[in-house]
N, C-alpha and C positions, 0 to 999 in steps of 0.2 A: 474371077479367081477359081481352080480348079479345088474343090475341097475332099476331092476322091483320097483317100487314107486308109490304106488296110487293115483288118483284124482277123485274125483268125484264132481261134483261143485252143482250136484244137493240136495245134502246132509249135514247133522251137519255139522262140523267145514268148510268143504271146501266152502260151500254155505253161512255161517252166515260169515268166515274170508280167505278169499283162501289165504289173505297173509301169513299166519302161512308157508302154505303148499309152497308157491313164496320163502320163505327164506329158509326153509330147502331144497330145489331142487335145489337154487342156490349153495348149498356148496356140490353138488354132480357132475360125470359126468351128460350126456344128457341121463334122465330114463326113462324108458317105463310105462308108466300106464296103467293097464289090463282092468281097468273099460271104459277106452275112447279108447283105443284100439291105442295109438300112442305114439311116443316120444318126452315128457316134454322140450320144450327149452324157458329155464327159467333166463338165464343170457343175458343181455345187446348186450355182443360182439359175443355170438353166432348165437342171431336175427338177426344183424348188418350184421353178414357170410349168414345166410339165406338170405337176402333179397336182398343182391348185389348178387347173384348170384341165376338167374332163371332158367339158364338152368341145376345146377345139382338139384335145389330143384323148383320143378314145382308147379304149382299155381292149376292143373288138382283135385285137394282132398281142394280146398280152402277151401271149406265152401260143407257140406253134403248133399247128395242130396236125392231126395226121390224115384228116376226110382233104380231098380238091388240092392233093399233092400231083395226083398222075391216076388215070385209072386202073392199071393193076394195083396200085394199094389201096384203093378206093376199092375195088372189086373184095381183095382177097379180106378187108373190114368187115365188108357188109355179109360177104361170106359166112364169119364168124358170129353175125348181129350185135358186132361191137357199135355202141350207142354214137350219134354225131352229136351230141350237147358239147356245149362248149363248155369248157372249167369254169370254175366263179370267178376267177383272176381277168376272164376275157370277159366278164357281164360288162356291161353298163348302165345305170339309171335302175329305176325302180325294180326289175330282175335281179341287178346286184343288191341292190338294200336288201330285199326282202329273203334274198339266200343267205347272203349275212346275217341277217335277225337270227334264223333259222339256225346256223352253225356258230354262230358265237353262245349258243344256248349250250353247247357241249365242251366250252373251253372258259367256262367260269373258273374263278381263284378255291370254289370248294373241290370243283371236276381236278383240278390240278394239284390240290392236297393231296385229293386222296389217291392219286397216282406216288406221292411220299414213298410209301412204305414199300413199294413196287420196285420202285426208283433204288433205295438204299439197298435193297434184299437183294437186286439183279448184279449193284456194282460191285457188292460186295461178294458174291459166288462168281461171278467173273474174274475179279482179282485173285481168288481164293484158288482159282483155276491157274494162273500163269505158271506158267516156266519159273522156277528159283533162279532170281540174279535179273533177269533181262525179258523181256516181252516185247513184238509187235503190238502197237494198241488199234491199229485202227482194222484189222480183220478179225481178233482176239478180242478187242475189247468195246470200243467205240460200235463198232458196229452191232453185234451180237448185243450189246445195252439198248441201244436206239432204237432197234427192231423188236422189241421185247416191250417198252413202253408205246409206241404207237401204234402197235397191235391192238395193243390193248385199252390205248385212248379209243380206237377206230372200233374196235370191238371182233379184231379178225383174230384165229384161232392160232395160240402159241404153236400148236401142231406142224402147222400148217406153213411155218416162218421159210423151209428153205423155197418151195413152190410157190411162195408170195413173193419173196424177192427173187428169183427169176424172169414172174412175170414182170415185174415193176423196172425192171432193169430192160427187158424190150419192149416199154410203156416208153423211154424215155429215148428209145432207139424208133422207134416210130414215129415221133415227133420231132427229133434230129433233121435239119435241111441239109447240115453238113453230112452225115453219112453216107452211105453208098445207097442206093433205091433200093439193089439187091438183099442189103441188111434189112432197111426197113418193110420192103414183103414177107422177110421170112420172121421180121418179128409180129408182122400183123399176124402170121398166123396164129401164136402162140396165144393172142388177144383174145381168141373167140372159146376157148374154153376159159379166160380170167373170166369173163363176162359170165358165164354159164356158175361159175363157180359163186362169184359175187351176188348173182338171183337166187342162190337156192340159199344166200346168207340174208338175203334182203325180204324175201317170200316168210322167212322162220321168224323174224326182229317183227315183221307185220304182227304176227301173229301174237309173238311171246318178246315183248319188248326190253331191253335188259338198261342198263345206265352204260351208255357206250355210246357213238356218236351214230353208228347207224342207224339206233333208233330213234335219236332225236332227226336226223334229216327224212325217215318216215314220217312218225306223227308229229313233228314239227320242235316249235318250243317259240320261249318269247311272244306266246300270243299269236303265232302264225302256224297255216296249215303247214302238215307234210311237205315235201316236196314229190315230183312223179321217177318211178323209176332209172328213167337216162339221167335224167339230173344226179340220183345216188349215187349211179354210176360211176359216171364222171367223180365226183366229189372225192368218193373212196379211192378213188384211183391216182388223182390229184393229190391228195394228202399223205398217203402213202408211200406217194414218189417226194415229193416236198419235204414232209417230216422225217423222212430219213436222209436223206442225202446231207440237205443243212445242216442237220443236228449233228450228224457223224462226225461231218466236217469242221464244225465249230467247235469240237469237243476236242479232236488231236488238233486243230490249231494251234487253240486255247494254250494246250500243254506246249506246243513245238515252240509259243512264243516264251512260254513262263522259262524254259527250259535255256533260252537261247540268253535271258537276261537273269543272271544271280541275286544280282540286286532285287530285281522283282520277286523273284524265286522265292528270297529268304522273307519278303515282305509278306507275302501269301502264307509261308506256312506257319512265320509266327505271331499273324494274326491273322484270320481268315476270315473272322468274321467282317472284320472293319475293312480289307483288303479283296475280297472274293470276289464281290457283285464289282467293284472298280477294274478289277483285269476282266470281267468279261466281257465289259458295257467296253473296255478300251482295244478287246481282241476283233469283238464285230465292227466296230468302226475301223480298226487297221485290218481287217483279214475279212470281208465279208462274204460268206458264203457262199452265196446266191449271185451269180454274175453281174445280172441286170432282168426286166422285165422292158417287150416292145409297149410301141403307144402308133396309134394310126391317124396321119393328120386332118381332122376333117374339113378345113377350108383353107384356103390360102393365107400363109402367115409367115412372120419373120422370127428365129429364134438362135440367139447365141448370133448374129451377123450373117445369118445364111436364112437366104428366102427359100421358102417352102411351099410346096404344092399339095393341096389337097388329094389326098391318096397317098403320102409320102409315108414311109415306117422309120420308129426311131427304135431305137437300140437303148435304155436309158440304164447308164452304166455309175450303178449303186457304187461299188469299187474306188472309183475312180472318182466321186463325189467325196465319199470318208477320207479323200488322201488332198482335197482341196486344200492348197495352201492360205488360201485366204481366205479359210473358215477353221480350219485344223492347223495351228501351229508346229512349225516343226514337223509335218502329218507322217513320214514316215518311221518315228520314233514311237515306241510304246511308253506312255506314260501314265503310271496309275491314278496321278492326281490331274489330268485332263479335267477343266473344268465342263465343259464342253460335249465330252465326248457321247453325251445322251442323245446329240442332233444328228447324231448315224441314221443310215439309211438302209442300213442290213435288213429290217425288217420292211424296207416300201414305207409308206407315211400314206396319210388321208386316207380316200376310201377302200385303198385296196391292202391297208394294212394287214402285214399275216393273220392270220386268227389264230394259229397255233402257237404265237412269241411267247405267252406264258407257260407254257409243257416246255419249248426248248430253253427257257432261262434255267428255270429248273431243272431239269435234265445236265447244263453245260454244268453247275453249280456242283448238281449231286455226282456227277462222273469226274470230276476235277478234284475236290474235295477228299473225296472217296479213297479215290489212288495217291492223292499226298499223302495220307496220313497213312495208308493201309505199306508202305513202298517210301518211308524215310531217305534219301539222299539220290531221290532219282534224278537221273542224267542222261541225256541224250547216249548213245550207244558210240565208242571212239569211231567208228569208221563210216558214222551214216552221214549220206545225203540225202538232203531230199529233193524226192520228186514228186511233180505234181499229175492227176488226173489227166487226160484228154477231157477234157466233158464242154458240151455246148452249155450248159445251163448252170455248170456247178466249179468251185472252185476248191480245192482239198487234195489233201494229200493221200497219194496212191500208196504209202508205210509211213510207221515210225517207230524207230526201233529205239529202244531205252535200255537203260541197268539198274541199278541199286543197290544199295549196299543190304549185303544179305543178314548180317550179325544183325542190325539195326532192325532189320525187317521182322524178324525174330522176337524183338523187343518192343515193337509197333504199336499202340493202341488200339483196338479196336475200331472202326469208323465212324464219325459224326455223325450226330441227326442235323439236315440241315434246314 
């Protein structure tokens, strides 16, 4: 049987609805896509087989990297002495645990308190800031929020936010297969001063350690040493691109879904406590940020009715797992009383679970929250569509333009603690 089946996320239908393409791959074996260059695993319990088992599907092809693309971007890397470590997404075995011990020490439930008051103070001068009547949230608000708090979990300079994302934005253009080779040379360049910039932040944390994650990945934490410079590298680099993108994305989701259903709407703002954490645990199972993560096959195996060759790469499409009919009823429905909806997969499961899920629960909670109450009768804007990102790795909206009622706003509450 031919199981060749294309995807491309960065184009027409796959990019504006990749679920169209999530359903018809679920009623197929496990298919190969020419354009990404790997095999589609698209149903619920075939993810479920990946992910309990790491040693026949390896974590080494996690996520793409930019060294042994082509020798000029190989050249113009090394050029810059942008580090070849691999992310901790691609570890496996005792290198992954022991980086994990190591980074799960900076994203403890007190590390994430005490980002609270960060959190509130940022959503609330950003709102404070909008246009009267109507706002863009996701370049005005979602993003400028997210980038403010992972700074500052990671420990990089508020300063410094427009030349970090910059960089972090051709971080993500260099590891692209899809893009153009032309793009990805000219974003390595920009690599070797991030690099330069991240040593002389990594050199000062040696020295003068502060409660921020780069010093925990120097002198360690959970009873394990430091880790060595390419490895921070990486990490900072990693998390940075990760913790933003998701988080933005989950945030105008979040709202574009509440916004589309009344029902839900009215449920959220006149009780938020009992209601809040149910729409967002039901927005990352229908909407999840994060595409997928690869897996690389290590011996000859059979998975989803399609035999597999050692060497083979899989594509494991989280997305398309959340919308499982026969694990998610009804799955393309948002439902706040989903009993269910906790067995998403937005955040990866088993060993390679994010380490960041608890700053972005918090973060979707305090950003969502925030602008309900601060923005009484908001409403999608009459004339918007939307549209989604290009992105290899990310799924989210490229606007979202909103109104509200201004008298009301006027009249508002001040914003919750949440």
């Amino acid at each position: 049987m031919d199981n060749s089946f294309d995807f491309n996320p960065m184009l027409g239908r796959d990019r504006q609805n990749p679920y169209l393409f999530y359903a018809e791959a679920r009623e197929l074996p496990v298919a190969f896509s020419p354009s990404i260059g790997a095999f589609m695993v698209s149903r619920y319990a075939d993810l479920q087989t990946v992910l309990d088992d790491p040693a026949t599907y390896s974590s080494r092809a996690a996520l793409p990297t930019s060294y042994g693309v082509s020798p000029e971007l190989d050249a113009e890397l090394r050029r810059g002495n942008v580090p070849e470590t691999a992310m901790v997404v691609n570890d496996d075995g005792e290198t992954h645990r022991w980086t994990r011990r190591v980074m799960d020490a900076a994203f403890t439930g007190a590390r994430v308190r005490a980002l609270g008051p960060l959190m509130r103070s940022r959503a609330a001068e950003l709102i404070a800031g909008l246009p009267s009547g109507g706002a863009e949230l996701v370049a005005d608000y979602a993003a400028p929020f997210v980038r403010t708090i992972i700074q500052a979990a990671i420990g990089l300079p508020e300063a410094d936010t427009a030349q970090l994302q910059v960089w972090s934005d051709e971080q993500v253009v260099a590891i692209n297969p899809l893009a153009p080779m032309e793009d990805r040379i000219e974003a390595a360049r920009q690599l070797g001063e991030y690099t330069r910039y991240l040593q002389v932040l990594i050199d000062e944390r040696r020295q003068h350690p502060r409660d921020d994650l780069i010093s925990d990945l120097i002198h360690g934490g959970n009873g394990l040493p430091g880790l060595d410079d390419d490895r921070v590298h990486s990490i900072i680099r990693a998390v940075r691109v990760a913790g933003f993108d998701t988080t933005r994305d989950a945030i105008t989701m979040t709202l574009f879904s509440l916004l589309q259903d009344r029902e839900a709407y009215d449920r959220v703002v006149a009780d938020p406590a009992r209601n809040l954490s149910k729409l967002v645990q039901e927005v990352l199972r229908r909407e999840a940020p994060h595409r997928g993560l690869f897996r690389l096959v290590t011996r000859d195996t059979e998975l989803g009715g399609t035999a597999l060759t050692a060497g083979s790469v899989l594509l494991l499409l989280f997305g398309s797992g959340n919308r499982d009919e026969t694990v998610f009823a009804d799955p393309d429905r948002l439902d706040l009383d989903r009993a269910n909806a906790h067995k998403h997969l937005a955040f990866g499961q088993g060993l390679h679970v994010c380490p960041g899920e608890p700053v972005a629960r918090a973060e979707i909670r305090v950003a969502v929250e925030t602008l309900l109450t601060a923005r009484p009768g908001l409403r999608l804007a009459p004339e918007y569509t939307p549209t989604y990102i290009a992105s290899y790795l990310f799924r989210g909206l490229e606007r979202l333009d909103v109104t509200w009622n201004r008298v009301a706003q006027d009249n508002a509450a001040q914003p919750s603690n949440i």
